[in-house]
C-alpha positions in Angstrom: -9.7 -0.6 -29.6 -7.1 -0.8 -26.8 -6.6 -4.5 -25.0 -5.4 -5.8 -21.9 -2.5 -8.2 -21.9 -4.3 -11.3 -23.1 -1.5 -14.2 -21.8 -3.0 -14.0 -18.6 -6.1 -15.2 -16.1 -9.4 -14.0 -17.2 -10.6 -12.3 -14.3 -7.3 -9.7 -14.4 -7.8 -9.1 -17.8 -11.4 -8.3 -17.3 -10.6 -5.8 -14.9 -7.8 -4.3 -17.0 -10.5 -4.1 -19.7 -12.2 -2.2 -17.3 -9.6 0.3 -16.3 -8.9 0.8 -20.3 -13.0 1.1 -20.9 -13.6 3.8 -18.1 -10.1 4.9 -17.0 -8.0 7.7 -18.8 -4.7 6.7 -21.0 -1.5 8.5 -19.8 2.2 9.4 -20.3 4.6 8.3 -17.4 6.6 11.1 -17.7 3.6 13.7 -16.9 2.9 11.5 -13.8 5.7 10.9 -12.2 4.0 11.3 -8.1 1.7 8.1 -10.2 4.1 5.9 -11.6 5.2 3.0 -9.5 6.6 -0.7 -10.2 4.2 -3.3 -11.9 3.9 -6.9 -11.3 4.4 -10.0 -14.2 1.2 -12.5 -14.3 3.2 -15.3 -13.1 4.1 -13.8 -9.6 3.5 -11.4 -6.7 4.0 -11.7 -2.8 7.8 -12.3 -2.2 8.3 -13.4 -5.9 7.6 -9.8 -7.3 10.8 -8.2 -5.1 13.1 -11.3 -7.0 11.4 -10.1 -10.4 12.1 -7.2 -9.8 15.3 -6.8 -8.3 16.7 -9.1 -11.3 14.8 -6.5 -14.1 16.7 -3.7 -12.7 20.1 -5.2 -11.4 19.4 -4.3 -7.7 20.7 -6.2 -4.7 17.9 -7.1 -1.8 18.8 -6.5 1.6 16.9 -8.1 4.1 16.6 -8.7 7.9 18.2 -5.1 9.0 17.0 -3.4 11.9 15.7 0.0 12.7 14.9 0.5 9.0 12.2 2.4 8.8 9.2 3.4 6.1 10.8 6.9 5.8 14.1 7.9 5.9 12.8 10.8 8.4 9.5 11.9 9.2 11.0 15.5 7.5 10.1 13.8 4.4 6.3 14.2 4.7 7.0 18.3 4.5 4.5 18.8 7.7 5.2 22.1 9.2 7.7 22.2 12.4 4.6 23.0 14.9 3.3 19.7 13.6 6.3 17.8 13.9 6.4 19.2 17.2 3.2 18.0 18.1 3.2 14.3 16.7 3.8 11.7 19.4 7.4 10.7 19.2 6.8 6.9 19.5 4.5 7.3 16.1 7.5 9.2 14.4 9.8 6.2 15.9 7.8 3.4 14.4 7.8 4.8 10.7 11.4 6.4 11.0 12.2 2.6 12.8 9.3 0.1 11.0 11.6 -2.8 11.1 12.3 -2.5 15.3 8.2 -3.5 15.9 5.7 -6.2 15.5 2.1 -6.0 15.0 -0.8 -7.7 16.0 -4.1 -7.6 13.9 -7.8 -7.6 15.3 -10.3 -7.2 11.9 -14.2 -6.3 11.5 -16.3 -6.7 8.5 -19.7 -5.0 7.5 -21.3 -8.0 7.4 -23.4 -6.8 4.8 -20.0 -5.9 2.5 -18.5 -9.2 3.8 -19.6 -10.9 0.5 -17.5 -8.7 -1.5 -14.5 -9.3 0.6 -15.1 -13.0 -0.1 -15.2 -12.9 -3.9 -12.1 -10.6 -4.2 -9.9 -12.9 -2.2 -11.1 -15.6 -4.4 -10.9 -14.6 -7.2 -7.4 -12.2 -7.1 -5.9 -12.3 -3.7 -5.0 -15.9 -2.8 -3.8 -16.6 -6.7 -1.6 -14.0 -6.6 -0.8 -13.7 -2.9 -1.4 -10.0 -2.6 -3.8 -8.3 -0.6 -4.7 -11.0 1.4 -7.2 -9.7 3.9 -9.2 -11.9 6.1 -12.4 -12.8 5.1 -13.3 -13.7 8.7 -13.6 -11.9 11.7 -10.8 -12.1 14.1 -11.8 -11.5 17.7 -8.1 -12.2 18.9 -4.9 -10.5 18.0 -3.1 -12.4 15.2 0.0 -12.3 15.5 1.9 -11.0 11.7 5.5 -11.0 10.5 6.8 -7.7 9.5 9.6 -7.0 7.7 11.5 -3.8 6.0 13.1 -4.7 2.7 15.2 -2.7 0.6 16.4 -2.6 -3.3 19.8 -1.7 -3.1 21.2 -0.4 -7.0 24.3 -2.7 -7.9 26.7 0.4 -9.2 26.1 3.2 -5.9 24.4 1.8 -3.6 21.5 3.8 -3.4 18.1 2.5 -2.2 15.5 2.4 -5.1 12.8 0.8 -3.4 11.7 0.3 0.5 9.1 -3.1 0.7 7.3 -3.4 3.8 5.9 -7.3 3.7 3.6 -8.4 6.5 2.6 -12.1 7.0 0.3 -13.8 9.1 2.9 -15.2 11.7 1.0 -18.7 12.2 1.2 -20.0 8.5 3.0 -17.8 6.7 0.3 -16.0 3.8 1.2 -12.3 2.7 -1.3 -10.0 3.6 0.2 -7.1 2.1 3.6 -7.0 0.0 4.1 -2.9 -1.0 6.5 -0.4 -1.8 6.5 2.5 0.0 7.5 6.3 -0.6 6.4 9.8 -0.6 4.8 12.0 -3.7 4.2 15.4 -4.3 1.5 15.9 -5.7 0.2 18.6 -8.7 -0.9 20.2 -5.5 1.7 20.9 -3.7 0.9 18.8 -1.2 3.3 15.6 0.0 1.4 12.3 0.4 2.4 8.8 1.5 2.4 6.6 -1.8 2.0 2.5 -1.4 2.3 0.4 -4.3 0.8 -3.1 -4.7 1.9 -4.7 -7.7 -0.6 -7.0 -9.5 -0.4 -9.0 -12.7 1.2 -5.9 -15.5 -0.4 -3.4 -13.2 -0.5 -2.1 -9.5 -3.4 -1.0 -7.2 -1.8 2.8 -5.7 -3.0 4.2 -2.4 -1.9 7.5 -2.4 -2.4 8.8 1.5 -2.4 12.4 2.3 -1.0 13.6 6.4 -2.6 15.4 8.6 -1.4 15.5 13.0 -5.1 14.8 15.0 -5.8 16.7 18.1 -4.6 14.0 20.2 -1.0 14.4 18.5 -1.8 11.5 16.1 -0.8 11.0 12.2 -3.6 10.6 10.0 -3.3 9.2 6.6 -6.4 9.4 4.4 -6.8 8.7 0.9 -9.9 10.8 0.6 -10.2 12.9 -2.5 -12.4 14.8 -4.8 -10.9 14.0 -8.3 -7.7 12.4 -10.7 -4.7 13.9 -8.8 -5.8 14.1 -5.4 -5.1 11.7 -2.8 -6.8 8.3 -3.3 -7.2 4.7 -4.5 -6.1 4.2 -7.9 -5.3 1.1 -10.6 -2.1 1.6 -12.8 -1.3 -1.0 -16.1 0.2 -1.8 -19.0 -2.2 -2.7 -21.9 -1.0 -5.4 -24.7 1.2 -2.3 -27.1 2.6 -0.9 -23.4 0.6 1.5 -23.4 -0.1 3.4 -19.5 -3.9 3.7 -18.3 -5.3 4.5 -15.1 -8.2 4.7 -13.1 -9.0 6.5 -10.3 -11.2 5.2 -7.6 -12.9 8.2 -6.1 -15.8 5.7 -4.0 -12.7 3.4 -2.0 -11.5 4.9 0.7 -8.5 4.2 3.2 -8.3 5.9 6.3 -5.2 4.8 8.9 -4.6 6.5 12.5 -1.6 5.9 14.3 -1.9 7.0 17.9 -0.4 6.4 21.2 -2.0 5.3 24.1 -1.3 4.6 27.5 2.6 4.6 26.2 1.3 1.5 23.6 1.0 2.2 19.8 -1.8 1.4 17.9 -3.1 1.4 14.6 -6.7 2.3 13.2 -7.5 1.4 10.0 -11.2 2.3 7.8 -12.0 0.9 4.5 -14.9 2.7 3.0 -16.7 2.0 -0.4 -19.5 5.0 -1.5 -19.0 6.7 2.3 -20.1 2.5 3.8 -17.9 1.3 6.0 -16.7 -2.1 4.7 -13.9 -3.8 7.2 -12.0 -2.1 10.5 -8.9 -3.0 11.2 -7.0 -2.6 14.9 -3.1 -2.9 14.7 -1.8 -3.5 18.5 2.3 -2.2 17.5 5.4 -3.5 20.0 8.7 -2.5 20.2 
């Protein structure tokens, strides 16, 4: 029988268990638009990017402005009448991320609060990843946002782009991923963000679409393994690569402009339920 790492906290190896038990084993190479960096069991947040840089002999470059998400909205292969029709502020922002800040209004389900609660327990505040508020917040807090990138040693070439968001007023991560664009089996070119966890990663693979009121959409919704979607990536105890994908999570994000202000929506759903909304007011 296959294992999870077993030098670790319980609760991630029962879940690894559980991507091994229910989840398909798979070669790297066949998966490439899948495979993403995964995280040691002794740190995440802001000590992942120093693991990681060190593993691979990359230099980190911090605090530069007008780096952006994507090099060039180009890179999402929409058609030129799309491009055309996205709001240019929107293609500013993720061509620019580092130039704004962000403000962050959430809503729970109350009745899917609970489960909200129990994650963040149990995974999110150990391993300071995927911090989302258990709470309610009525007013805009205020977060840190910063683009970072993993430069190789030898040619300079950026490996990985790290978006890292705090909460401004006491400094937690909230999110800590890496961002990048897949082409999937498909055809089709997604969004990928990567979330490293302890020998694994949580991937939210985001597919484009331009709304009628020129916004992007990024939804994760998706019918089966190799679509868009939520999935968990690990290692088990012999290295071996397993994933799982997580057709009932959803992740839904709209970017939009309004009144010359950007905003973000954001909709987690689990089984088709809503479960949190979250409202990103995004300055310049």
């Amino acid at each position: 029988m296959n294992s999870a790492y077993t030098m670790q906290k319980f609760q991630d190896w029962f879940t690894q268990q559980w991507v091994i038990l229910w989840g398909r084993k798979i070669n790297p190479s066949e998966y490439l638009w899948l495979i993403g960096p995964f995280g040691e069991p002794n740190g995440i947040g802001e000590t992942f990017i120093h693991q990681l840089a060190a593993k691979e002999n990359l230099i980190i470059r911090r605090n530069s402005d007008s780096k952006g998400l994507l090099d060039s909205i180009s890179s999402l292969n929409l058609s030129q009448n799309e491009i055309k029709k996205l709001s240019s502020p929107v293609i500013d922002f993720y061509e620019k991320t580092a130039d704004y800040k962000l403000k962050l209004n959430v809503k729970w389900n109350p009745f899917l609060k609970p489960f909200g609660y129990i994650v963040n327990r149990l995974f999110s505040q150990r391993i300071n990843q995927l911090n989302i508020p258990t709470q309610n917040i009525q007013e805009s807090e205020n977060l840190t946002s910063e683009i970072i990138e993993l430069v190789s040693n030898e040619n300079n070439e950026i490996r990985y782009t790290i978006w890292l968001r705090k909460f401004q007023s006491i400094g937690k991560v909230i999110y800590s991923g890496i961002y990048t664009t897949c082409k999937l089996a498909s055809g089709i070119t997604c969004i990928k963000a990567v979330f490293p966890l302890p020998k694994g990663n949580a991937t939210v693979i985001l597919k484009p679409s331009i709304g009628e009121k020129n916004e992007l959409i990024l939804d994760s919704s998706g019918r089966k393994f190799g679509d868009a979607g939520f999935y968990f990536l690990l290692n088990d105890s012999k290295g071996n690569y397993w994933s799982q994908y997580i057709k009932a999570f959803t992740d839904k994000l709209v970017v939009s402009e309004e009144r010359n202000n950007l905003k973000a929506n954001q909709t987690l759903k689990l089984w088709n339920i809503k479960v949190a909304n979250f409202e990103y007011v995004i300055e310049k």
